[in-house]
VOGU-3710 file (C-alpha; in Angstrom, 3 decimals, decimal comma):
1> xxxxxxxxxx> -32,616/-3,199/-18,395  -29,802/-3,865/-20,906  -27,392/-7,068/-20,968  -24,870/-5,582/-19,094  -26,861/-4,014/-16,222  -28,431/-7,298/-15,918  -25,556/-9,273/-15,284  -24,013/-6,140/-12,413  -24,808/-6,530/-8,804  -26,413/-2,962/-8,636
11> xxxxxxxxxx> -25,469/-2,878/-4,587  -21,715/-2,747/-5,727  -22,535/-0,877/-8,777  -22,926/2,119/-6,536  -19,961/0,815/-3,863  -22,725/0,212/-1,203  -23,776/-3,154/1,043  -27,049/-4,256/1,362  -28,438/-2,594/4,429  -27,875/0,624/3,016
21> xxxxxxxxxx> -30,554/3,272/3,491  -32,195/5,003/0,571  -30,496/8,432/1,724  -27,246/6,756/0,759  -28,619/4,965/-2,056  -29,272/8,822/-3,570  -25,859/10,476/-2,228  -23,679/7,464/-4,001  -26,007/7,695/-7,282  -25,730/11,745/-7,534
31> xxxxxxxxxx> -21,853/11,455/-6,565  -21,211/8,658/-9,190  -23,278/9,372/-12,119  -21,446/13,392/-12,284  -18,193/11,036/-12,327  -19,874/9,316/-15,393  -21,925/12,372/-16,960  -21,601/12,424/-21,101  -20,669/16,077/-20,050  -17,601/15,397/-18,930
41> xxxxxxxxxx> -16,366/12,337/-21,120  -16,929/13,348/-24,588  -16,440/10,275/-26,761  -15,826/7,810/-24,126  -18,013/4,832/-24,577  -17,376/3,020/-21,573  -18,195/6,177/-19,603  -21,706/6,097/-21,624  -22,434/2,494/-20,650  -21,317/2,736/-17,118
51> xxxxxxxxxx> -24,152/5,571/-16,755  -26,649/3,329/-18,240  -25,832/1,104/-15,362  -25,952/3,565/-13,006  -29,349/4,649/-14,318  -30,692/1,304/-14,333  -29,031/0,637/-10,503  -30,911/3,473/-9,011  -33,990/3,182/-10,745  -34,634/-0,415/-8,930
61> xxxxxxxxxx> -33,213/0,290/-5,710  -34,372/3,664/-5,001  -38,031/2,473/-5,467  -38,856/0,163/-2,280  -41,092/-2,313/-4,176  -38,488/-2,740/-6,664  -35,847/-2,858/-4,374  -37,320/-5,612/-2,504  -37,875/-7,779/-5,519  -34,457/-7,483/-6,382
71> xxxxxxxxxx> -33,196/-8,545/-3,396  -35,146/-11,633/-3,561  -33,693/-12,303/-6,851  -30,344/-11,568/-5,548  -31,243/-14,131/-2,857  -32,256/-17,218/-5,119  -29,442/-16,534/-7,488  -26,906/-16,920/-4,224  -28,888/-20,246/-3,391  -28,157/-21,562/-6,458
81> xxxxxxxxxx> -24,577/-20,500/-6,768  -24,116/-21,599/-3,585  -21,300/-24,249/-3,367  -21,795/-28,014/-2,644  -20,638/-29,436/0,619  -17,180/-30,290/1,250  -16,046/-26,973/-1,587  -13,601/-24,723/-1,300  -14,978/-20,968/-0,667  -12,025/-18,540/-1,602
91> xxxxxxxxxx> -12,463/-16,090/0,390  -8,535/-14,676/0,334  -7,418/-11,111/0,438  -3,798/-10,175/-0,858  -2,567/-6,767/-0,573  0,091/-5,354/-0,583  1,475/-2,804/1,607  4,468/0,098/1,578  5,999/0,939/4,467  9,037/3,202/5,620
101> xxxxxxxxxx> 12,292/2,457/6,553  11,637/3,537/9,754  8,234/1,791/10,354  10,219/-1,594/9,730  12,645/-0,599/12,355  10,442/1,388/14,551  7,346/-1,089/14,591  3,481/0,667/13,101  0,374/-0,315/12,639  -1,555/-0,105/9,431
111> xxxxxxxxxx> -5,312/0,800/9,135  -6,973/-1,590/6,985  -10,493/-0,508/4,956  -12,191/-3,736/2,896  -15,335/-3,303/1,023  -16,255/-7,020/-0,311  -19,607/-6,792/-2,567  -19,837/-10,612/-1,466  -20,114/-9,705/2,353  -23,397/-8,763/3,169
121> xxxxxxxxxx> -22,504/-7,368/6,356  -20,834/-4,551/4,961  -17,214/-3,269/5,564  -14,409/-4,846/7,278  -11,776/-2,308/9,105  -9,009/-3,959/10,190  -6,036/-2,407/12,620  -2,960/-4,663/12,034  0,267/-4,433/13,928  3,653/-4,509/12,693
131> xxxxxxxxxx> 6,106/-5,624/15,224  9,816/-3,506/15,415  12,163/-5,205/13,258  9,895/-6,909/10,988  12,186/-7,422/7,848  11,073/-6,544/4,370  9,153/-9,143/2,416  6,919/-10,451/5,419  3,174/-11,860/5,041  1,200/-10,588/7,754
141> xxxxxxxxxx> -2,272/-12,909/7,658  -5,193/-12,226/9,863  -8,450/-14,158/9,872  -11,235/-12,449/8,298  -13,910/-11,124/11,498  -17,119/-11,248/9,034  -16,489/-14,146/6,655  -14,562/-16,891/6,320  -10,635/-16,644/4,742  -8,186/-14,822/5,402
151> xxxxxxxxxx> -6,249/-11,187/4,545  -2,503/-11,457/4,027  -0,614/-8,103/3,729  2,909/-8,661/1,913  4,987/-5,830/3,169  7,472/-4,418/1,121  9,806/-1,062/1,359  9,390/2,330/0,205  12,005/4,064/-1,900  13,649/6,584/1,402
161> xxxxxxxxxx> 15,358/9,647/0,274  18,186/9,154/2,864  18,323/5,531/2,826  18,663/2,832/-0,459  17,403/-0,874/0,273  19,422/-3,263/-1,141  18,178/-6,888/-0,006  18,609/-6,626/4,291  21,515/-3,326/3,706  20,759/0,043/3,257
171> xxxxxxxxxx> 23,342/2,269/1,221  24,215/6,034/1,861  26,207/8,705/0,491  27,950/10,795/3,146  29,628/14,466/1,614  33,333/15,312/3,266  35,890/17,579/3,635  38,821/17,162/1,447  40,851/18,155/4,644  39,165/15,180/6,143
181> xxxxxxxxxx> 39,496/12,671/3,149  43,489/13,283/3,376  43,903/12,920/7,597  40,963/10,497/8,037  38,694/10,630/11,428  35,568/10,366/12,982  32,147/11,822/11,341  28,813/11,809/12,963  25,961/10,205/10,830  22,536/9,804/11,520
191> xxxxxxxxxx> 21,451/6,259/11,984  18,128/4,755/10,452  16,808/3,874/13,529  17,180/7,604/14,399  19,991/8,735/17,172  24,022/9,374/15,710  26,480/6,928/14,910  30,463/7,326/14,959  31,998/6,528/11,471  35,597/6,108/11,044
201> xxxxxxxxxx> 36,949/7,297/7,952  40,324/6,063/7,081  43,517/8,773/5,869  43,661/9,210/1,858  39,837/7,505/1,419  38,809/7,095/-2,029  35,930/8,982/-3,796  33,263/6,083/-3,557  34,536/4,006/-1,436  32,338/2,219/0,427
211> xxxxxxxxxx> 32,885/1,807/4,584  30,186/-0,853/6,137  28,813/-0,393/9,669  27,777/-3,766/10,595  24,067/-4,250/11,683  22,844/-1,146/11,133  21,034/-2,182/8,579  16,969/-3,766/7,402  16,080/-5,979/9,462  16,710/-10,028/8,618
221> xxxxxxxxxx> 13,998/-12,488/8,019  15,549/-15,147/10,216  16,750/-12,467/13,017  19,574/-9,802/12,869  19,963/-6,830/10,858  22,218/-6,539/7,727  24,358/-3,616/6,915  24,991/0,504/6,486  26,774/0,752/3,765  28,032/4,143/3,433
231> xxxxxxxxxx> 29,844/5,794/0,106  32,131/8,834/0,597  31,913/11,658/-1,314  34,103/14,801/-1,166  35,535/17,605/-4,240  39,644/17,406/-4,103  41,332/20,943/-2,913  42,117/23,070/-6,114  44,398/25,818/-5,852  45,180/28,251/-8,465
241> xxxx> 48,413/30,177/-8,501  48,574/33,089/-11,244  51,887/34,790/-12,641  52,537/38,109/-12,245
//
């Protein structure tokens, strides 16, 4: 057993808890060590070592009499890293997660999948709910069901193709008519909570100028919704006259 393998809990070596059964033991070794094989990593060294620690994983816990010594040794060394009364155990999770415009607005829940080599009881799958208007930038925490701590999801936006986020607004670009940019009216948009919206676009607008629909934006972390802000777009008339 080499220095490195030694110092590797070969359990989370091969991504596995430890009241796996040998059948798995095998399936995670054969999927892994083709991941690793000299094959298909010429010259990488790392790739090299990590199948010497593969090797060295299965070879212990495939073999029942080995396996069990090794837990015992696993065991003992937990006992005496085993903090004193009164300590801290730091048993946090921080992720963080990427939601959708929509999701904010709409509400979702997010399926959570934790495999912790230091929880012996294998792994934690959390469902956590995301309440409608949940604004940007919010910690979610839930108590861990298997140990102690806690997992805190920090919830952040993902880039829409519609729909910018800028703080608690969302920009847009809307296209019109020349005809329309001269006499102004009313164009139909499509809101980000989903439905249509009326937007009121004044005689001679300017190309980029920016008309805000109050509230129809991300939602706030103290309540309320910021802004649409919506940029107008359009390609000026051009008519061409020739001589005869």
């Amino acid at each position: 057993m080499t220095d490195e393998s030694a110092a590797e809990d070969f359990y989370a070596v091969l991504g596995l808890s430890r009241d796996c059964t040998q059948l798995q033991i095998r399936d995670a070794y054969r999927a892994m060590v083709r991941q690793y094989h000299p094959d298909l990593n010429h010259g990488d060294v790392k790739a090299g070592a990590r199948s010497q620690v593969l090797n060295a994983a299965y070879e212990v816990l495939s073999d029942p009499a080995q396996r069990h010594a090794y837990d015992r040794e696993l065991d003992r060394a937990s006992q005496a890293a085993a903090p004193k009364r009164g300590a801290k155990i730091e048993n946090n999770i921080k992720e963080e997660v990427r939601l959708r415009i929509e999701e904010f607005l709409a509400g979702t829940t997010v399926s959570l999948t934790i495999k912790d080599p230091a929880n012996r009881r294998g792994t934690e799958t959390y469902r956590v709910n995301s309440p409608a208007l949940t604004a940007p930038g919010t910690r979610l925490r839930i108590p861990r069901e298997q140990t102690e701590g806690q997992v805190e999801l920090h919830l952040k936006a993902l880039p829409g193709f519609r729909y910018k986020v800028r703080g608690s607004d969302l920009r847009t670009d809307l296209r019109i008519r020349a005809q329309r940019a001269e006499h102004g009216g009313t164009e139909m948009i499509d809101r980000p909570i989903g439905g249509k919206i009326g937007l009121t676009i004044p005689k001679r607008v300017q190309r980029g100028a920016i008309i805000r629909l109050p509230g129809e934006g991300m939602p706030r972390p103290h309540g309320g919704r910021g802004d649409l802000l919506v940029r107008i777009t359009y390609r000026p008339e051009v008519r061409i006259a020739r001589g005869r």
